[in-house]
N, C-alpha and C positions, 0 to 999 in steps of 0.2 A: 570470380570477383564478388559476389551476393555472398557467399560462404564466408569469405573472407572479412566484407561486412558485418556479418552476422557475427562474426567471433568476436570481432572488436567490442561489436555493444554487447554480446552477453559476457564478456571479460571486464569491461567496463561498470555493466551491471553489480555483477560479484564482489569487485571492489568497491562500490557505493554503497552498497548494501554492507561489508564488509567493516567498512573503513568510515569514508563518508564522501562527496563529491569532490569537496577541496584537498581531500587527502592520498589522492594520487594524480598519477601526473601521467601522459602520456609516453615516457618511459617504464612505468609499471607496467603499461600496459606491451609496450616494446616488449621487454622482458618475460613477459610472459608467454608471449605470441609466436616469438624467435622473429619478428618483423623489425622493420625498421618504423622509425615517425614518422618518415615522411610517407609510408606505407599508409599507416595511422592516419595523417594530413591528409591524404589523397581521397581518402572517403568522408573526414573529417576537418574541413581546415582548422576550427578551432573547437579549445573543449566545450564552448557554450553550444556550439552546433551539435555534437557530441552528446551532449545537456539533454537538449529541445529533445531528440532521436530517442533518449532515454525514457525520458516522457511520454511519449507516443505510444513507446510499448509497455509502459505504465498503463498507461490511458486504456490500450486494446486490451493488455492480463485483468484488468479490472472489469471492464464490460462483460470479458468471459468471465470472471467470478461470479458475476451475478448473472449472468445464463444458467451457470454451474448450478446455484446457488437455488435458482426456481425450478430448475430438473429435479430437486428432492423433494418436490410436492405442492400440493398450491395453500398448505396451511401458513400463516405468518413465522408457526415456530418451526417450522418441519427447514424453512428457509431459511431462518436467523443460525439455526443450529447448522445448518451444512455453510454458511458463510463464514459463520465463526470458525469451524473446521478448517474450511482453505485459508484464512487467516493465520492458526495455528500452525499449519503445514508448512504455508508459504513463507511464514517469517522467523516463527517461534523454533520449530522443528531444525529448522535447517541455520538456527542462532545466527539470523539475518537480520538486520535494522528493516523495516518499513521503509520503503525509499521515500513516500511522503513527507514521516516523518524526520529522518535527514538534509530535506530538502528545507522543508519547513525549520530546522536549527540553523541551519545556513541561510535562513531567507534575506540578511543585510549583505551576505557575500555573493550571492548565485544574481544573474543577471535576472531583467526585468521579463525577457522571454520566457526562461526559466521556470519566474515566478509564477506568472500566469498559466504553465503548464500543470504548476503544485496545486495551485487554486481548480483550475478544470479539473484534475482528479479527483481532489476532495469534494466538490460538488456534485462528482457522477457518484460518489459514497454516500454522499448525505440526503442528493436526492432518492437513491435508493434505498436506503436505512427508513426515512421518513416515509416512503410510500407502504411502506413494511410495517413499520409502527400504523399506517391508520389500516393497512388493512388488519392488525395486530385488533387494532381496536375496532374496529367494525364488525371483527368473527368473535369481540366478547371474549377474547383469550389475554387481551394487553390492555393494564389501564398503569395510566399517569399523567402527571400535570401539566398543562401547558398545550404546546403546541407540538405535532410530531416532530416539525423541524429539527424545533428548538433540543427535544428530546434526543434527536440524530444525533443535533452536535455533543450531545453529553456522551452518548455512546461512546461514540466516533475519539473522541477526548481521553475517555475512558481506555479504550482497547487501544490507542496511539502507547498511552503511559503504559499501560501492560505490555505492548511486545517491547518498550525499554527495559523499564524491571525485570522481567525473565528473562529478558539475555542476561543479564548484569547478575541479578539475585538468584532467579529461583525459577527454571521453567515452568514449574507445575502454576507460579503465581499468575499466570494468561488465564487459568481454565477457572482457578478461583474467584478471577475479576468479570469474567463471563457469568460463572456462574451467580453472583451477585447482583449483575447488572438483571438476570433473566430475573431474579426472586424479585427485583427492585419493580419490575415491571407486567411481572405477570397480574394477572387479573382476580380475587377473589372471589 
């Protein structure tokens, strides 16, 4: 029964990332499973429930990112560089949408639950980006204007529009906009 859970949302997953949330329906996901809907229903009554479940483990691949992320060392860049990596892996590599930013195009269509799931994620990014950035700037390796926040959401902004464009244009365009952003911020 849990397995069978499991498949539904990482089949689920695949198509969001794929496609985008409003662009499949719980026959796709039939279809793909060899199950029936109401198989589908029975662990999901509707697809905002569906939604929120996706999120969650949005929410938890994310946390692990940034475990992931501070396991390559305790310097600001030694961490920004293995994040940006599972970034590239996770989205770019495997010519996947960001489920954020999916979510985030859909934000007048996806319910209010939803919403607030898009926002908690992005917030576990920006708070961690920004704690990054000051400790960036505290080891004397990261300067720039403003506030780290503020700085995060540029990033954050930044590498959303890059894992678009390099599905679309040109996958190398991620590591070009990375590496930009790092010249943009490194320290002299």
């Amino acid at each position: 029964m849990a397995d069978r859970k499991k498949q539904i949302l990482e089949t689920a997953a695949e198509l969001m990332q794929t496609r985008a949330f409003t662009a499949f329906s719980y026959q796709d996901i039939s279809d793909r499973l060899g199950i029936t809907k109401a198989a589908i229903h029975g662990h999901y009554r509707t697809k905002e429930m569906l939604g929120v479940a996706l999120l969650k483990k949005y929410a938890d691949e994310t946390m692990a990112a940034h475990t992931e992320a501070e396991r390559h060392g305790d310097g600001a860049w030694q961490r920004f560089d293995a994040f940006m990596n599972l970034m590239e892996e996770t989205v770019v590599e495997e010519n996947k949408v960001c489920p954020v930013c999916v979510l985030q195009v859909e934000h007048n269509i996806i319910k209010e639950s939803m919403r607030k799931g898009v926002s908690e994620i992005y917030n576990l990014n920006r708070a961690w980006m920004s704690n990054l950035l000051k400790q960036g700037r505290d080891e004397g390796v990261m300067a720039f204007q403003g506030e780290p926040e503020d700085q995060a959401d540029l990033i954050l902004a930044a590498t959303q529009g890059a894992f678009m464009n390099a599905r679309a244009e040109d996958r190398n365009l991620f590591r070009r906009i990375v590496k930009q952003i790092k010249m943009n911020i490194t320290s002299m």
